[in-house]
N, CA, C and O atoms as a GROMACS GRO file, in nm:
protein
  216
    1UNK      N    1  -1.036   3.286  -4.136
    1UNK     CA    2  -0.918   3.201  -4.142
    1UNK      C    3  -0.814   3.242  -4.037
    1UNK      O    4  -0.756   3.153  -3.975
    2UNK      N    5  -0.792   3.348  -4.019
    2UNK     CA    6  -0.731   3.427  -3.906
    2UNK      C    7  -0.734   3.304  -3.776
    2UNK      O    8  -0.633   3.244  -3.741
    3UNK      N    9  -0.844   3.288  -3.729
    3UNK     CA   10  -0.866   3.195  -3.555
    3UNK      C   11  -0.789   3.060  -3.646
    3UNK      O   12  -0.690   3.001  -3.602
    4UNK      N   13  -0.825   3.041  -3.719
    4UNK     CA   14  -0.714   2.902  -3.749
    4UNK      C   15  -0.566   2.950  -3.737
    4UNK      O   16  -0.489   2.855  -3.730
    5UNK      N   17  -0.532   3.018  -3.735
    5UNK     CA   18  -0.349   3.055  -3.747
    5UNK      C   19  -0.302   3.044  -3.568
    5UNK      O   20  -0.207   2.986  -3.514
    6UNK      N   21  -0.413   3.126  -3.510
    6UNK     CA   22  -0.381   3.123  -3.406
    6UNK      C   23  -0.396   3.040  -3.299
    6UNK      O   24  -0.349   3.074  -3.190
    7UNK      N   25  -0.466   2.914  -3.313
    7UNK     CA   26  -0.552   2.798  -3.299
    7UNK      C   27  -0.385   2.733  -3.318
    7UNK      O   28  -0.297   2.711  -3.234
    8UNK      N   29  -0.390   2.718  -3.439
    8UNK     CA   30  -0.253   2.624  -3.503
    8UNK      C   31  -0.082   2.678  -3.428
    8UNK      O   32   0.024   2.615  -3.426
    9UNK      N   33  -0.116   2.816  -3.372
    9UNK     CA   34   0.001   2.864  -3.304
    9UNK      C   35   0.045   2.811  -3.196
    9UNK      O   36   0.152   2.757  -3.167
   10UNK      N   37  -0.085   2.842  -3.119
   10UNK     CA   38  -0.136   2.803  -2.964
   10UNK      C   39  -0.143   2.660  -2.914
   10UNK      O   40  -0.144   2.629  -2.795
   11UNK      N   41  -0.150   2.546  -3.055
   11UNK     CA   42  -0.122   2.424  -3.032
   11UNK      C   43  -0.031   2.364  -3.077
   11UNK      O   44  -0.040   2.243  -3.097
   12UNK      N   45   0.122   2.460  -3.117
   12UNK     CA   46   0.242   2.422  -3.173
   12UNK      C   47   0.281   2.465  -3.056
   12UNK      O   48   0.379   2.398  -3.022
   13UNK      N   49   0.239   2.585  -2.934
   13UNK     CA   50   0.338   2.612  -2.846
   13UNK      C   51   0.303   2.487  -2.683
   13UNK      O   52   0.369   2.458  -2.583
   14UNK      N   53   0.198   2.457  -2.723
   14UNK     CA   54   0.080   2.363  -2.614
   14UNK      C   55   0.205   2.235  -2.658
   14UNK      O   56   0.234   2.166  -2.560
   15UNK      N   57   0.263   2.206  -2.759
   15UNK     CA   58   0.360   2.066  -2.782
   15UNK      C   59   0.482   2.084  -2.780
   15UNK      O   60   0.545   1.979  -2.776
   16UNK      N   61   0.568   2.213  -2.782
   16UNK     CA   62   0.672   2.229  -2.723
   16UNK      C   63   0.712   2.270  -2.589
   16UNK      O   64   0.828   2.266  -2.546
   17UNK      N   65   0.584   2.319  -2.510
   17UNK     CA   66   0.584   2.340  -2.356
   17UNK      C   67   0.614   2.179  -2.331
   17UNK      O   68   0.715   2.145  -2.269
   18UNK      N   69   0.519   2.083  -2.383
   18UNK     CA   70   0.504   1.950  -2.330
   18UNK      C   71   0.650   1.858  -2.314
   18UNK      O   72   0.693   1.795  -2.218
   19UNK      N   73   0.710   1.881  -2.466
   19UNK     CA   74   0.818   1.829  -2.482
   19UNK      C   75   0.944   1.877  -2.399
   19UNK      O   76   1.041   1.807  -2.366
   20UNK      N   77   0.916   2.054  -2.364
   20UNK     CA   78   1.017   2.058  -2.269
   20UNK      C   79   0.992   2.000  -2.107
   20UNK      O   80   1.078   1.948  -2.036
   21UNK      N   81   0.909   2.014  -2.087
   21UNK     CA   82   0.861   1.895  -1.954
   21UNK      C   83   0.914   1.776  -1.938
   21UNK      O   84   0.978   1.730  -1.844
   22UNK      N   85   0.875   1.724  -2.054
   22UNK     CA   86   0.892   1.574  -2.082
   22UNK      C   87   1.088   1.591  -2.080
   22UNK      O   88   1.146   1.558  -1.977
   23UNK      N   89   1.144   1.625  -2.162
   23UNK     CA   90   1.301   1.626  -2.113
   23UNK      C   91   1.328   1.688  -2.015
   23UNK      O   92   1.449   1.711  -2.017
   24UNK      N   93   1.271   1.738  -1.909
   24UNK     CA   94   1.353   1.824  -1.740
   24UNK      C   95   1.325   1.684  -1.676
   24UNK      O   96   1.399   1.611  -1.610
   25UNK      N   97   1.197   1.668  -1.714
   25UNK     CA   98   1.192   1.519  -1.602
   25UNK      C   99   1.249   1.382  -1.647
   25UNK      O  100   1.277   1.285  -1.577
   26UNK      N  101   1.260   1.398  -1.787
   26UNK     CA  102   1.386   1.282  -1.819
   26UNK      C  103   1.507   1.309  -1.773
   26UNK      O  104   1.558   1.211  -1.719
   27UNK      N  105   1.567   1.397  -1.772
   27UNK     CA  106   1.688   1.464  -1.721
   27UNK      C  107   1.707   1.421  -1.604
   27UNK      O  108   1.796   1.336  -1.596
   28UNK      N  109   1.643   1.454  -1.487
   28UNK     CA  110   1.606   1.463  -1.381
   28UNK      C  111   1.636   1.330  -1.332
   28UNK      O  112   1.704   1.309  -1.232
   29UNK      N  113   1.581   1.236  -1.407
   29UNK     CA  114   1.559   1.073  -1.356
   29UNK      C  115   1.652   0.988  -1.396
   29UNK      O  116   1.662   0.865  -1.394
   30UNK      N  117   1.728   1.089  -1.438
   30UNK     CA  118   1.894   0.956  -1.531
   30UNK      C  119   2.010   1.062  -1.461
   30UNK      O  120   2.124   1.049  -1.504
   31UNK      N  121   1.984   1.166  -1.354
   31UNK     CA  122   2.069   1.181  -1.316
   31UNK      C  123   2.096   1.107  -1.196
   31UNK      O  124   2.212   1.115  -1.153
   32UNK      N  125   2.032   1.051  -1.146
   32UNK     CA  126   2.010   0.964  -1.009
   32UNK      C  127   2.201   0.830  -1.047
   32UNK      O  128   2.249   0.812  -1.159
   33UNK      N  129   2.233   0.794  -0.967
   33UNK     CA  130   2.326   0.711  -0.971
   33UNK      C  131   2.238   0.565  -0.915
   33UNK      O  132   2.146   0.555  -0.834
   34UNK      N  133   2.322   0.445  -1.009
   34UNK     CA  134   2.283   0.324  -0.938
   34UNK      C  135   2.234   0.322  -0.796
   34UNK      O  136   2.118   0.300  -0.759
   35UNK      N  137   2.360   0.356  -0.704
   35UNK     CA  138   2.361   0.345  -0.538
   35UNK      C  139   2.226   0.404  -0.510
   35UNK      O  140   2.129   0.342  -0.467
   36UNK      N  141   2.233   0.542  -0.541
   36UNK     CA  142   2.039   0.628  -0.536
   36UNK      C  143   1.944   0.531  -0.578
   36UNK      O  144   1.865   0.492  -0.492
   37UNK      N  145   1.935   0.486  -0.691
   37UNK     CA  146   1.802   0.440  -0.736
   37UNK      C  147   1.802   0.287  -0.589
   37UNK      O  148   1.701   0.271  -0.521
   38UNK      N  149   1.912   0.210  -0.572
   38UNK     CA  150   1.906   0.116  -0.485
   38UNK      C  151   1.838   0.174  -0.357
   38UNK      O  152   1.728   0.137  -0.315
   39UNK      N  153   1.920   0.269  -0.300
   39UNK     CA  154   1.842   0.312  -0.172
   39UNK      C  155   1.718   0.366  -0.150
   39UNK      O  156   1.661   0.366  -0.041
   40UNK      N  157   1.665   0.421  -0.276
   40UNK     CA  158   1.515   0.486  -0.285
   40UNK      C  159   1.420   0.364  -0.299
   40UNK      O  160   1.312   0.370  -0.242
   41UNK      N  161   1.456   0.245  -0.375
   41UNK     CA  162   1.416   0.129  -0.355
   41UNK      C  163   1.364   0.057  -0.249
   41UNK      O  164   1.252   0.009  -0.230
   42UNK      N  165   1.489   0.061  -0.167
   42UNK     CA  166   1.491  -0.001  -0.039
   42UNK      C  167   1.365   0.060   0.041
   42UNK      O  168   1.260   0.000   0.065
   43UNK      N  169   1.408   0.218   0.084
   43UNK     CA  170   1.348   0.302   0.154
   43UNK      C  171   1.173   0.228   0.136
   43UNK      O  172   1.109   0.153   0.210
   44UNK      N  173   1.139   0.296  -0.007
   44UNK     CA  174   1.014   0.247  -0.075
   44UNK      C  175   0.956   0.097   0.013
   44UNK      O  176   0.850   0.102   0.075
   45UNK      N  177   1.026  -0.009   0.008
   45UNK     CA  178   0.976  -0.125   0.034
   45UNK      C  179   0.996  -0.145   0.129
   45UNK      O  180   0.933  -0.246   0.160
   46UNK      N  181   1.079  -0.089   0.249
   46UNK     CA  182   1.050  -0.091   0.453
   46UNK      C  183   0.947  -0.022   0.414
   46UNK      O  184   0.862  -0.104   0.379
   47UNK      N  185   0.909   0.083   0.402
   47UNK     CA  186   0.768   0.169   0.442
   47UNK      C  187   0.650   0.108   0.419
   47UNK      O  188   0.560   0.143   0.495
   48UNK      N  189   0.612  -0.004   0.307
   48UNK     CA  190   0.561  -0.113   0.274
   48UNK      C  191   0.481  -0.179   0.427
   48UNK      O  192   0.548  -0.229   0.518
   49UNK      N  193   0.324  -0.167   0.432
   49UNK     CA  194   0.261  -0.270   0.507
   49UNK      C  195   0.352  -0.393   0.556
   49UNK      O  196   0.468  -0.352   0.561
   50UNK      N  197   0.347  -0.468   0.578
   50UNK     CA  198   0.354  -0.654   0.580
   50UNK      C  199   0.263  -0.696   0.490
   50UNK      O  200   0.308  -0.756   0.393
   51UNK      N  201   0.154  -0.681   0.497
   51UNK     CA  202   0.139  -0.761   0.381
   51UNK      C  203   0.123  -0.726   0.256
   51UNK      O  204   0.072  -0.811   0.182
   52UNK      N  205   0.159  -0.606   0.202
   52UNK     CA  206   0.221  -0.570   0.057
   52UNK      C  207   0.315  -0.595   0.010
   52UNK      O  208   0.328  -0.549  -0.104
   53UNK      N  209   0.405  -0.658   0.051
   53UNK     CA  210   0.536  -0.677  -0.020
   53UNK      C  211   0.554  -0.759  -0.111
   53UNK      O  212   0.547  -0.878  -0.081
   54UNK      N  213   0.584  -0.720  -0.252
   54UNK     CA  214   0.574  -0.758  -0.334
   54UNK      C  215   0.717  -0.852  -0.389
   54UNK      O  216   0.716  -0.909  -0.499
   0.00000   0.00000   0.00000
């Protein structure tokens, strides 16, 4: 019963590594301002083929 405890440890710490990931890069992506997200936009779609533009 022992490998189950540590099994059950090792995949409680495997879902709070995840979750802290998951909020740095939420963080990360709502710190951007309107004007940023517009110009990264832009940038994104000149670099764009001709005929990809969506």
């Amino acid at each position: 019963m022992r490998w189950w405890k540590i099994l059950g440890l090792a995949g409680m710490a495997g879902v709070a590594a995840t979750g802290v990931a998951i909020a740095r890069a939420e963080r990360r992506r709502r710190a951007y301002t309107p004007e940023e997200i517009r110009l990264r936009l832009r940038e994104r779609a000149e670099g764009q083929p001709e005929g990809r533009k969506s």
